[in-house]
C-alpha positions in Angstrom: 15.1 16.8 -49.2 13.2 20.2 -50.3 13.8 21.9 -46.9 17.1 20.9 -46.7 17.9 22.3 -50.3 16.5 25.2 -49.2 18.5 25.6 -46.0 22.1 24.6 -48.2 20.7 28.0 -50.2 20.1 29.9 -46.8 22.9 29.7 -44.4 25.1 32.0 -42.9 28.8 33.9 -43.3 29.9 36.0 -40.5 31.7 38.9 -42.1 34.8 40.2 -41.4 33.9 43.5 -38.7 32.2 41.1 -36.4 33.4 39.0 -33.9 36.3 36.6 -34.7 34.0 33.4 -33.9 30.2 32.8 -34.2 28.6 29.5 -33.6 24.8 28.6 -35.3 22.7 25.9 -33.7 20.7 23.4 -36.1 17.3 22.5 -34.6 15.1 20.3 -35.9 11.8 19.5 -34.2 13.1 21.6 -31.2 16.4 19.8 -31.0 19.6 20.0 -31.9 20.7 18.3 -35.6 23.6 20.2 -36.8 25.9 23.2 -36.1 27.4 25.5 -38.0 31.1 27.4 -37.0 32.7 30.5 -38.4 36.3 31.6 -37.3 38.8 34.2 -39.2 42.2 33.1 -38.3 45.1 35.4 -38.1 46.3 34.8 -41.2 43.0 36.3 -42.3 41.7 33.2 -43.9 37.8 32.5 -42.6 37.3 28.4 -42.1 34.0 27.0 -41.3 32.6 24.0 -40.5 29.3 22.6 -40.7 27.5 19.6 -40.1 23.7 18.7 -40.2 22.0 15.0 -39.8 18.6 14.2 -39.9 16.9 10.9 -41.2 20.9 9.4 -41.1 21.8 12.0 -43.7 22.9 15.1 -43.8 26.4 17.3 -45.2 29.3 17.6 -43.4 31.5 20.5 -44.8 34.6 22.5 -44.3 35.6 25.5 -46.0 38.5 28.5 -46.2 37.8 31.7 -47.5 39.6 35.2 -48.1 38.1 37.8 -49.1 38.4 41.4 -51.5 37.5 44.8 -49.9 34.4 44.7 -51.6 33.3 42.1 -49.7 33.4 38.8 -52.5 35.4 35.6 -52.2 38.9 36.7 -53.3 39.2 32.4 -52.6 37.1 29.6 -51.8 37.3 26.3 -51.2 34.8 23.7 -49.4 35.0 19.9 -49.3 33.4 17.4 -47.3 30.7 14.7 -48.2 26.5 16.0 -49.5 23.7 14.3 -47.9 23.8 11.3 -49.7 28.0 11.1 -49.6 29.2 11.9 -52.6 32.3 13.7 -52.5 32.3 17.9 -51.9 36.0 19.4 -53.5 34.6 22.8 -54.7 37.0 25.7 -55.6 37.4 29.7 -56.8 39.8 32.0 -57.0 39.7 35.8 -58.3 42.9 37.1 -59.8 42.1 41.1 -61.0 39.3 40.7 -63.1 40.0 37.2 -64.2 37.9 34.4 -62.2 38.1 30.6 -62.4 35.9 27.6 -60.9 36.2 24.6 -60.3 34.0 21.7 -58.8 33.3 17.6 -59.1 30.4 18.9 -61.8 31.8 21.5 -63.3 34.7 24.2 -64.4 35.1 27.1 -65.8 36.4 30.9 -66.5 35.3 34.2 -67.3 35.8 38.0 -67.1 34.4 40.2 -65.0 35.1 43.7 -64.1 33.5 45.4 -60.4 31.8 43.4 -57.6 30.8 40.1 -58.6 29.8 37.4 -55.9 30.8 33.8 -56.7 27.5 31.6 -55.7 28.5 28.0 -55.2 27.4 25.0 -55.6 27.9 23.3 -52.5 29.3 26.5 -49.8 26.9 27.8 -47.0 28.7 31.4 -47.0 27.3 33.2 -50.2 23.8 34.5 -48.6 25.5 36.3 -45.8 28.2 38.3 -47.7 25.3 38.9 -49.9 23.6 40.9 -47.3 26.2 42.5 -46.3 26.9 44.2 -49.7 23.3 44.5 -50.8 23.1 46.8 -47.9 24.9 49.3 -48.4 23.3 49.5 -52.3 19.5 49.6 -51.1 17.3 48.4 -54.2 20.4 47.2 -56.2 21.2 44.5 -57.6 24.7 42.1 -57.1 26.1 40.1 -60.0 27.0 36.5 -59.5 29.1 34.1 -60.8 28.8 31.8 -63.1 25.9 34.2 -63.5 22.8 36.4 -62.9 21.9 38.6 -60.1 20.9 38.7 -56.4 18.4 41.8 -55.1 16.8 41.6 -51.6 14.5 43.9 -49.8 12.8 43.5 -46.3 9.6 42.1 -45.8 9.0 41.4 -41.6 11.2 43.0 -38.1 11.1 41.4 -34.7 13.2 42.1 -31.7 14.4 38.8 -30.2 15.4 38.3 -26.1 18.4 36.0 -24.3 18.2 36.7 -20.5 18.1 40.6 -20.5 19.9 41.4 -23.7 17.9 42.1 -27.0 18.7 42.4 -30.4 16.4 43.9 -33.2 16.3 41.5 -36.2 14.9 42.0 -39.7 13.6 39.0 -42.2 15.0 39.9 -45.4 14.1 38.2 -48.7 16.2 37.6 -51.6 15.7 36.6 -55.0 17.8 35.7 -58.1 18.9 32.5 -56.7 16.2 29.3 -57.6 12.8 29.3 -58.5 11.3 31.0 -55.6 12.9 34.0 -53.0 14.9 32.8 -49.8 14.5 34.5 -46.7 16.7 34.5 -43.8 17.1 36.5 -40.1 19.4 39.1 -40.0 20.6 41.8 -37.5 20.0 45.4 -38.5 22.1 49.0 -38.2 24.9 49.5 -40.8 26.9 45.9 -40.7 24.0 43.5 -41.0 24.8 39.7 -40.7 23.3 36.1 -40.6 21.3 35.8 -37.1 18.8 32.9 -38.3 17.6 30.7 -41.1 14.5 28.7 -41.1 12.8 26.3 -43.1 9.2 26.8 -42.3 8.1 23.5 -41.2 11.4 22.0 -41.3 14.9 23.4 -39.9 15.9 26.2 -38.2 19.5 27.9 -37.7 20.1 30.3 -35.2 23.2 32.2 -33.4 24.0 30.1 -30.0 22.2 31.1 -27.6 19.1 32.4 -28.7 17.5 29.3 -29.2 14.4 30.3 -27.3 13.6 32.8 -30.3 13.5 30.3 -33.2 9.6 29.2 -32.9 8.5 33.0 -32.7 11.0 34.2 -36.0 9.1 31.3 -37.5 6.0 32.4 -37.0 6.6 35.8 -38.3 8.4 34.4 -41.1 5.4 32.4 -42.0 3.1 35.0 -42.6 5.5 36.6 -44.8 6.2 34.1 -46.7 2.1 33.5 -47.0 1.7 37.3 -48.1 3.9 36.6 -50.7 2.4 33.5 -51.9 -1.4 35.3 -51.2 -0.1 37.6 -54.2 0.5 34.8 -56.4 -2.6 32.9 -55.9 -4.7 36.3 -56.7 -2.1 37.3 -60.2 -2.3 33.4 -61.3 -5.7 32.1 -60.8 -8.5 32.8 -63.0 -12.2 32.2 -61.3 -14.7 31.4 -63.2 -18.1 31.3 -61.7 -21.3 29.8 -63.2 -20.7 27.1 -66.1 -17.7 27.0 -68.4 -18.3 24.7 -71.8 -14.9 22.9 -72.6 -15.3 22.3 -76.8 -13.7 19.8 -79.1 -11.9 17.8 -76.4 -10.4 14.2 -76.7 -11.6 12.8 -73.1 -8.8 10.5 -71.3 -10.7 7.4 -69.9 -8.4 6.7 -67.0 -10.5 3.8 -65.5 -9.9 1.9 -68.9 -6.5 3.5 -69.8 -7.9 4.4 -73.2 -8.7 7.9 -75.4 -12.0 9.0 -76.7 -13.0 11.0 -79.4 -14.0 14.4 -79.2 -16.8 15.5 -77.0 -17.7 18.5 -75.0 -17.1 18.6 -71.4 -20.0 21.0 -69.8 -18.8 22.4 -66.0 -21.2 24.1 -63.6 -20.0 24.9 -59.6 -16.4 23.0 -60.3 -18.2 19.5 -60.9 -18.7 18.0 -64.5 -21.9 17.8 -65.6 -22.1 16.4 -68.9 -20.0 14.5 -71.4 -21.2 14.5 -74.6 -20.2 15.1 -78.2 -23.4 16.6 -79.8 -24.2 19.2 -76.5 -23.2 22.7 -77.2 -24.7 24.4 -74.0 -24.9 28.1 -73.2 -22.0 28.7 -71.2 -20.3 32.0 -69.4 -17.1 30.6 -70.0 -15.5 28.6 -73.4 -12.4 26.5 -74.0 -12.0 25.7 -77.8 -10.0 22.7 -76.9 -9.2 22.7 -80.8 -9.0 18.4 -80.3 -6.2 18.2 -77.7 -6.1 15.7 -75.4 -8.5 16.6 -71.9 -6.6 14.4 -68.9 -7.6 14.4 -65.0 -5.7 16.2 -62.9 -2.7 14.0 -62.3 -1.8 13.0 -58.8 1.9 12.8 -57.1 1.1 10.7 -54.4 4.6 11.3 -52.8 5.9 14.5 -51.7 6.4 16.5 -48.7 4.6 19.4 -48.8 5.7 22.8 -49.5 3.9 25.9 -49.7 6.5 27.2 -52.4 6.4 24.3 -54.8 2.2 24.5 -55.7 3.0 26.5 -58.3 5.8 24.0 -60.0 3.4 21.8 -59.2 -0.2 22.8 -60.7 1.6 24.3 -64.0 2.9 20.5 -64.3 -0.4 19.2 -64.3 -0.6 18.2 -60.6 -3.8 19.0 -59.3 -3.7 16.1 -56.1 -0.6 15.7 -54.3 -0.3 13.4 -51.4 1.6 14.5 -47.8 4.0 11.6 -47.2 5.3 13.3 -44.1 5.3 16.8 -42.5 5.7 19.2 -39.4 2.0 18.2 -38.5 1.4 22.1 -37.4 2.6 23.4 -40.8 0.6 20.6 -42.8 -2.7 21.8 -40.7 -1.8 24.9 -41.7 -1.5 24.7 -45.8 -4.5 22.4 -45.5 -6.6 25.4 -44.2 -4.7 27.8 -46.5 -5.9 25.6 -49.6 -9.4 25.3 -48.8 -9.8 28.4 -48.2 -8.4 29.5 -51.5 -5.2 31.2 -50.7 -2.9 29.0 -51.4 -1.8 27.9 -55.0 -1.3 24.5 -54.2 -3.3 21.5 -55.5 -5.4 20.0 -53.1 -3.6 18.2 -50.7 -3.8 14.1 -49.6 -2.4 14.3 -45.8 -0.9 11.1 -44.5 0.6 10.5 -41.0 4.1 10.4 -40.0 4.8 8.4 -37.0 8.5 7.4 -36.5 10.1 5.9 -33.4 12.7 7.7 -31.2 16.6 7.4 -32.1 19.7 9.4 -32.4 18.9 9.1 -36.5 15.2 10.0 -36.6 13.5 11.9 -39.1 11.9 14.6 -36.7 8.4 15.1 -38.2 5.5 13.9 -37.4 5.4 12.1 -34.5 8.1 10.6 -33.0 7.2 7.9 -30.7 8.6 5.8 -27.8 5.7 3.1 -27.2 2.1 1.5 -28.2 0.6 4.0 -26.1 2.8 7.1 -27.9 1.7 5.2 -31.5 -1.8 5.1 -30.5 -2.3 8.9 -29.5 -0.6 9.6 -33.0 -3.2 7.5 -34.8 -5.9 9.2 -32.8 -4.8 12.4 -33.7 -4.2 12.0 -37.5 -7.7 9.7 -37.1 -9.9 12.8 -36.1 -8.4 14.8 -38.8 -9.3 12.6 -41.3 -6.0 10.9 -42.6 -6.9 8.3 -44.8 -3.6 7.0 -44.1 -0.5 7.0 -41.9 3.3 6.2 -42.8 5.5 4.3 -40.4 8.9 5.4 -40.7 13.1 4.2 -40.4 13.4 4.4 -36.3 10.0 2.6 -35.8 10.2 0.4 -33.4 9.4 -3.3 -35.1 8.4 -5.3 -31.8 5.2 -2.3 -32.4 4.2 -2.6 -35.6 1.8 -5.0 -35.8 0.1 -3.7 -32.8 0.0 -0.2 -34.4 -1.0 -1.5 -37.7 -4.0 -3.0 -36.5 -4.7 0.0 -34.3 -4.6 1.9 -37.6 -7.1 -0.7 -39.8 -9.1 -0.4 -36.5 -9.7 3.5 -37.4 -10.5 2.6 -40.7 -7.1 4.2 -42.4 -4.6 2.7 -44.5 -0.8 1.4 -43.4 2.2 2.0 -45.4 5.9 3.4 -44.7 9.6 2.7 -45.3 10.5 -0.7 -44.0 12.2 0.3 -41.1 15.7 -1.0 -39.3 16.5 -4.3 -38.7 13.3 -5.8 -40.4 12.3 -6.7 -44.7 9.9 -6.1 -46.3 7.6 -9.1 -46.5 7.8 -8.7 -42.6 5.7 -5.7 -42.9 3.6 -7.1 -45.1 3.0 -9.8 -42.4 2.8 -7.1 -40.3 -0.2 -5.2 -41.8 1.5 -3.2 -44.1 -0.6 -2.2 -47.4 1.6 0.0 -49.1 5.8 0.4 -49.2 7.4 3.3 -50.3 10.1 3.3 -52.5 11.6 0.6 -54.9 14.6 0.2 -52.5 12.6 -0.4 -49.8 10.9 -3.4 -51.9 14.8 -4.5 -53.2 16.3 -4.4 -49.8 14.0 -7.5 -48.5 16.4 -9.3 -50.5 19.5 -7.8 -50.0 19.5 -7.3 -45.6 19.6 -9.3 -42.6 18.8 -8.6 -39.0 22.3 -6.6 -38.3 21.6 -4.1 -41.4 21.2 -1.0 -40.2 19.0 1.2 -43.3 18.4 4.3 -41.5 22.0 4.8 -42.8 23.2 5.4 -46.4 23.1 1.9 -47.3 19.8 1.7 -48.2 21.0 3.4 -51.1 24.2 1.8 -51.5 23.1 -1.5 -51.2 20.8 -1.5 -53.9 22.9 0.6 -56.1 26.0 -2.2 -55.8 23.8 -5.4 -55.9 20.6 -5.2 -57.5 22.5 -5.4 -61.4 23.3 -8.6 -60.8 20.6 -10.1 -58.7 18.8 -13.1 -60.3 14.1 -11.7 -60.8 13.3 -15.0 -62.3 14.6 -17.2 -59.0 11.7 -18.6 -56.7 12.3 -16.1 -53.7 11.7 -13.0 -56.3 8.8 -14.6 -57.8 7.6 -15.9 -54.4 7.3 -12.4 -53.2 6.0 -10.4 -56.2 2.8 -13.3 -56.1 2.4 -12.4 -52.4 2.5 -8.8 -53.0 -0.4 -9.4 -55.5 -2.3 -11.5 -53.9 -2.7 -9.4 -51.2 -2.7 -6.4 -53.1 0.3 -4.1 -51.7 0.1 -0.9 -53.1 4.1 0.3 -54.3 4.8 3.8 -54.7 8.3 3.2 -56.2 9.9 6.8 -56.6 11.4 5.8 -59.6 12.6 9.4 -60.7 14.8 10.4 -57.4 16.6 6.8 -57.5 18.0 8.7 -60.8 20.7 9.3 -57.7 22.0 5.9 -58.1 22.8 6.2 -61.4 24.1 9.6 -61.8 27.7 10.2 -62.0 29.0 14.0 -60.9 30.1 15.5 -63.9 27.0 14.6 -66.0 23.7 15.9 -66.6 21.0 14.2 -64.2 18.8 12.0 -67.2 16.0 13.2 -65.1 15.8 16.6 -66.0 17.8 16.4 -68.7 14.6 17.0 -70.7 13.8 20.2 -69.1 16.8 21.7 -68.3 17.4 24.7 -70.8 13.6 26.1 -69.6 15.2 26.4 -66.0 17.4 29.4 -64.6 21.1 28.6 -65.5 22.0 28.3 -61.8 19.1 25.8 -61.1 20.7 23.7 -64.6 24.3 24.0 -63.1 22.9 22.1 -59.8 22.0 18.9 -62.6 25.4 17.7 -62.9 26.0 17.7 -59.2 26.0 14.0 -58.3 24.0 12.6 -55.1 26.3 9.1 -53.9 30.0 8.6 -54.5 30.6 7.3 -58.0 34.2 7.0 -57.9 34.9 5.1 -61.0 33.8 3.6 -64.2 33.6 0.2 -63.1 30.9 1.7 -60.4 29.5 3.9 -63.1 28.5 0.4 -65.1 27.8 -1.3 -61.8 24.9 1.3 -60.6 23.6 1.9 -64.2 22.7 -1.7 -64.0 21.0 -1.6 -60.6 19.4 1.2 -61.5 18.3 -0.4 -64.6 16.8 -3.7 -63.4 14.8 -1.4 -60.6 13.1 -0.1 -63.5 12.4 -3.4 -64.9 11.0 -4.6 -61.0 8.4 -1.9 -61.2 7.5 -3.4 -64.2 7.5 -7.0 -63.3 5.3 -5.5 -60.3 3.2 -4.0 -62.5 2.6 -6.8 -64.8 1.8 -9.5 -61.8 -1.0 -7.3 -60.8 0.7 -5.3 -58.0 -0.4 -2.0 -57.3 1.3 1.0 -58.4 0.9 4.7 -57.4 3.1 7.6 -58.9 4.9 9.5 -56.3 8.1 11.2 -56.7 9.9 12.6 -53.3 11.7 14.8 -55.6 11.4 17.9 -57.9 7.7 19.4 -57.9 6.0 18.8 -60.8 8.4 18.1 -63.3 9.7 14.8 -61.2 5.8 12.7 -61.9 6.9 13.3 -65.5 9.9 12.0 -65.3 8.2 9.3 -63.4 5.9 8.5 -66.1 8.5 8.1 -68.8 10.3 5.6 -66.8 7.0 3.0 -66.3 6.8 3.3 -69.9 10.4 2.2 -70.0 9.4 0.0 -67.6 6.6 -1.5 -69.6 3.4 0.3 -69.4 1.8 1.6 -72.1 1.5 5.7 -72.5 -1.8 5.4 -71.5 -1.7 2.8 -68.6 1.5 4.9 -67.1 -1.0 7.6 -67.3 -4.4 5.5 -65.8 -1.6 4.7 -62.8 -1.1 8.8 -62.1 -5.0 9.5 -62.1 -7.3 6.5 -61.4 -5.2 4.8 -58.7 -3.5 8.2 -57.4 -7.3 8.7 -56.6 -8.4 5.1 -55.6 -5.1 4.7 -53.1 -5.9 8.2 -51.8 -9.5 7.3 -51.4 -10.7 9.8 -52.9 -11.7 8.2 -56.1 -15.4 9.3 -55.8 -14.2 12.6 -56.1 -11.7 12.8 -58.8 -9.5 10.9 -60.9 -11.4 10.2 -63.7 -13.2 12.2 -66.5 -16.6 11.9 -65.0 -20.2 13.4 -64.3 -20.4 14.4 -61.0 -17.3 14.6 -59.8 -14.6 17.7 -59.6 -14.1 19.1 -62.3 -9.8 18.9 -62.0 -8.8 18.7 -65.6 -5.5 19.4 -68.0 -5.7 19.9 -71.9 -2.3 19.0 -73.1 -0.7 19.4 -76.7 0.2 16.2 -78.2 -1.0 13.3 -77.6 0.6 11.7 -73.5 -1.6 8.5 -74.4 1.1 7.5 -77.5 3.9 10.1 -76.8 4.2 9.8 -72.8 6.9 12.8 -72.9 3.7 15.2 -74.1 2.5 15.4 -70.5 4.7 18.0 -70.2 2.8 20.2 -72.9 0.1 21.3 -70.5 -2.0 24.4 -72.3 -4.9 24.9 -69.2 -5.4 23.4 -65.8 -8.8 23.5 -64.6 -9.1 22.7 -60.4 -12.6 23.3 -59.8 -13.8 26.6 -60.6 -10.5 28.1 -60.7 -8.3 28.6 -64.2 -4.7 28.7 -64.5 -2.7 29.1 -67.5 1.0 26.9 -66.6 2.7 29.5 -68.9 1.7 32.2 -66.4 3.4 30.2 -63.7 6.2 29.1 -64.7 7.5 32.9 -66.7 6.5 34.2 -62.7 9.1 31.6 -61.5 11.6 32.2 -64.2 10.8 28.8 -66.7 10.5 28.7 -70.2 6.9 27.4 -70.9 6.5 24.0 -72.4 3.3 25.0 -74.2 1.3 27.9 -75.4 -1.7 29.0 -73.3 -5.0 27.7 -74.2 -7.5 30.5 -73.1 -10.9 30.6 -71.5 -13.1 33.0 -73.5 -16.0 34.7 -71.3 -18.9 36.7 -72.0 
């Protein structure tokens, strides 16, 4: 979802002086997913298609365009379906200095006078006419509609090869646009446009035809990218060697979901060393915790990695955050980066991808054919120490339990999506110990062997019948009891199944919360919808569904199931969200919190390590405003993080990313 968000930022226009046609390639993995075409007609309108699948989901897009001599839409106008289907009709027009938009979120009007760039919601044009105006005005900046500004500079050149022709390319980066800068391919000399963009570790979109080059442009963009985010780590993290005394602290007791009163927390090497409310110790370093509330580090135990979103994601309060699937290369890679203390990132829970080989796989991982492909993918994630590995849509099912022994055999852990043609409870049979996603668990109900859930329905479905579907019956209650007897871990997700629920037009409830500390073109995005809601009667239908999955994970929950927090959603601030809703679900303040620390640890084995307030172990801690153990919404008031011996201040990171801070800073005083 993250890479793909970042590639609907990214992609191309091919501006009026160049040829009359240009065709990009979507590669995924090394093959193709998607394709992007560009052709001015001779009425001088530009249309443009675009269409892009992976994991059975992906945009499909069309849009006309004309343009001002300056280069910005004079019209636009892109429909089509997003990733999840929900309907694209998305519109601007510039009359003089009067401009008016209109999409299924939002509308509006203003003036503007001069060269103003309209940045859409849902159009893959914007970054390319960008470039082609911010180059002619080196170090300037170009306004956008609705509003802010767009600067780029260059940061990386290569010279690319097809046969005997080559082409000089430079990597340019742009910011204004998000919380982090995009970078995209471009050719060079006075008329520069789009040649590739690339989603490290994910997608990449090239010109046709120079295929060949994507994997080096990568690489190169890579290490730029990692310069940049070397800068951040060394401006936002705050070492403090020797011991650090933590005063006056409230210590969460996440193995018994319960607060305690004040006590000092003594630190030496980035491992506790002493709990107690009398000791003052000599200390180089001193937190007057003033009586706030001292957490673990919380964990969101489902994400896919991404070297940009540490930041969102330690400021939040995330100091553990487990790999649910990845390009393995680019997850070896951050790994290394974090160990070694260059990365900001929390540290990082890795878990195998294996998925099985079909026109709609997800192409990460490993993507397998046979027992004998499953079994090399084991042994590979085994001898890098995976505690765990995550079977995916495409698998195929006469395999699993075969694989999933071959997995307990190496000693890690088996979880996944359900995936095509089987439910749940199979996979359970199977030798599964962990599902992802609530869905996934209502879908055992609501399938049978001609389903097909690499598709949308596995959205749909639950969103049309899980309102009315009867928890008290015997085949609910059946399967919750097996779940806990045999003690299947559920990482539900809760927060990104807000898509079920919410209706274009509307602000997401998600993020509702935290919207005015965001840029205003990262709000605008909240009231884009995710799945068609085409009427009220489906409005009331899916807020149901999406209710009573909130009351499963509860149910779960209170039958002694399992639960982890994991998201698959916005860094950070998502595992709040996902917090609030098990309290709604249930849970007390401080149990919601005991499931984000204690079992984020104890399901990422790694519970000997961190995960509770304890002597001996790492010393990855939040002090929080409030008090998250009553109030579960104060989690968001994070004043210090603590990750071994390294400080951060989240009011640092998020003004460096644009965010208003939740809380002010807490500071370490040193001698």
């Amino acid at each position: 979802m993250k890479a793909l968000l970042a590639l609907c930022l990214l992609l191309s226009f091919q501006p009026a002086w160049a040829a009359e046609i240009q065709e990009y390639v979507i590669l995924r993995q090394g093959k193709p997913a998607g394709y992007k075409i560009v052709a001015k007609g001779d009425d001088g309108i530009y249309r443009s298609d675009y269409y892009y699948k992976d994991n059975g989901r992906g945009p499909e897009l069309k849009e006309e365009f004309t343009l001002r001599p300056d280069g910005t839409f004079e019209r636009f106008k892109v429909t089509g379906k997003t990733s999840f289907g929900s309907t694209v009709d998305e519109s601007f027009v510039r009359t003089g200095n009067r401009v008016e938009w209109r999409s299924t979120s939002d509308r509006g009007e203003a003036t503007v006078s001069g060269q103003a760039l309209y940045w859409s919601l849902d159009g893959r044009n914007e970054t390319g006419l960008a470039i082609a105006i911010l180059s002619r005005t080196p170090g300037g900046r170009l306004p956008l509609i609705p509003n802010g500004s767009l600067s780029m500079r260059k940061v990386a050149h290569a010279t690319v090869n097809r046969g005997t022709d080559t082409q000089p390319v430079q990597l340019l980066a742009l910011t204004g646009v998000g919380l982090t800068p995009d970078f995209v391919w471009a050719t060079t000399g006075d008329k520069p446009h789009v040649f590739a963009s690339i989603s490290v570790g994910g997608s990449q979109t090239i010109l046709k035809g120079w295929e060949a080059n994507a994997a080096a442009l990568e690489a190169l963009q890579e290490q730029a990218e990692q310069d940049f985010l070397d800068d951040m780590q060394r401006r936002l993290a705050h070492t403090l060697e020797g011991a650090t005394l933590i005063r006056n602290a409230r210590v969460f007791d996440s193995e018994n979901a319960r607060l305690h009163a004040a006590s000092n927390v003594l630190i030496r090497d980035g491992r506790i060393v002493s709990i107690d409310a009398a000791a003052d110790a000599a200390a180089a370093h001193v937190v007057d915790a003033g009586g706030r509330v001292l957490l673990p580090g919380l964990f969101d135990m489902h994400q896919h990695v991404d070297r940009w979103d540490g930041g969102l994601h330690l400021a939040a309060g995330v100091t553990s955050v487990r790999d649910m699937g990845n390009d393995n290369d680019e997850l070896q890679q951050m790994l290394a980066e974090q160990r070694a203390g260059r990365l900001l990132m929390p540290q990082i829970v890795p878990t195998g991808f294996i998925e099985g080989e079909s026109p709609m796989s997800a192409r990460m991982g490993f993507v397998i054919k046979d027992l004998d492909g499953a079994r090399k993918a084991i042994d590979w994630y085994a001898a890098r120490d995976y505690p765990q590995i995550k079977i995916y849509n495409s698998f195929p099912k006469e395999l699993l339990r075969e694989t999933a022994a071959y997995a307990h055999a190496k000693g890690m852990r088996v979880s996944g999506h359900v995936p095509a043609f089987m439910r749940a409870e199979v996979v359970v049979e199977h030798g599964y110990d962990e599902i992802q996603h609530i869905n996934q668990v209502m879908l055992n109900f609501l399938v049978d062997d001609k389903t097909d859930t690499r598709t949308l329905q596995r959205f749909y479905l639950p969103a049309a019948k899980t309102g009315s579907f009867d928890f008290d019956g015997k085949p609910m209650q059946d399967f919750i009891a097996m779940l806990a007897k045999q003690q299947i871990a559920i990482d539900p997700t809760l927060a990104v199944h807000d898509i079920l629920r919410h209706r274009t037009g509307k602000m997401s409830a998600s993020y509702a919360a935290i919207a005015d500390h965001l840029p205003p073109d990262v709000r605008r995005g909240f009231y884009a919808g995710s799945i068609e809601i085409p009427d009220d009667a489906t409005e009331a239908r899916y807020q149901a569904s999406h209710d009573k999955l909130v009351e499963l994970v509860g149910r779960l929950y209170k039958a002694g199931v399992p639960i982890v927090a994991g998201t698959d959603d916005f860094a950070g601030f998502a595992l709040h969200r996902e917090l609030e809703l098990y309290v709604q679900a249930g849970m007390t303040p401080a149990q919601a919190l005991q499931v984000a620390t204690w079992n984020g640890a104890k399901y990422s084995r790694v519970l000997d390590d961190r995960g509770s307030i304890d002597v001996g172990k790492r010393a990855d801690l939040l002090l929080v405003d409030g008090d998250p153990t009553t109030n579960i919404s104060d989690v968001r008031k994070v004043a210090l993080i603590l990750t071994g011996s390294t400080a951060y201040y989240p009011s640092e990171i998020y003004e460096a990313l644009g965010i208003k801070p939740f809380a002010t800073p807490v500071r370490v005083a040193s001698d």
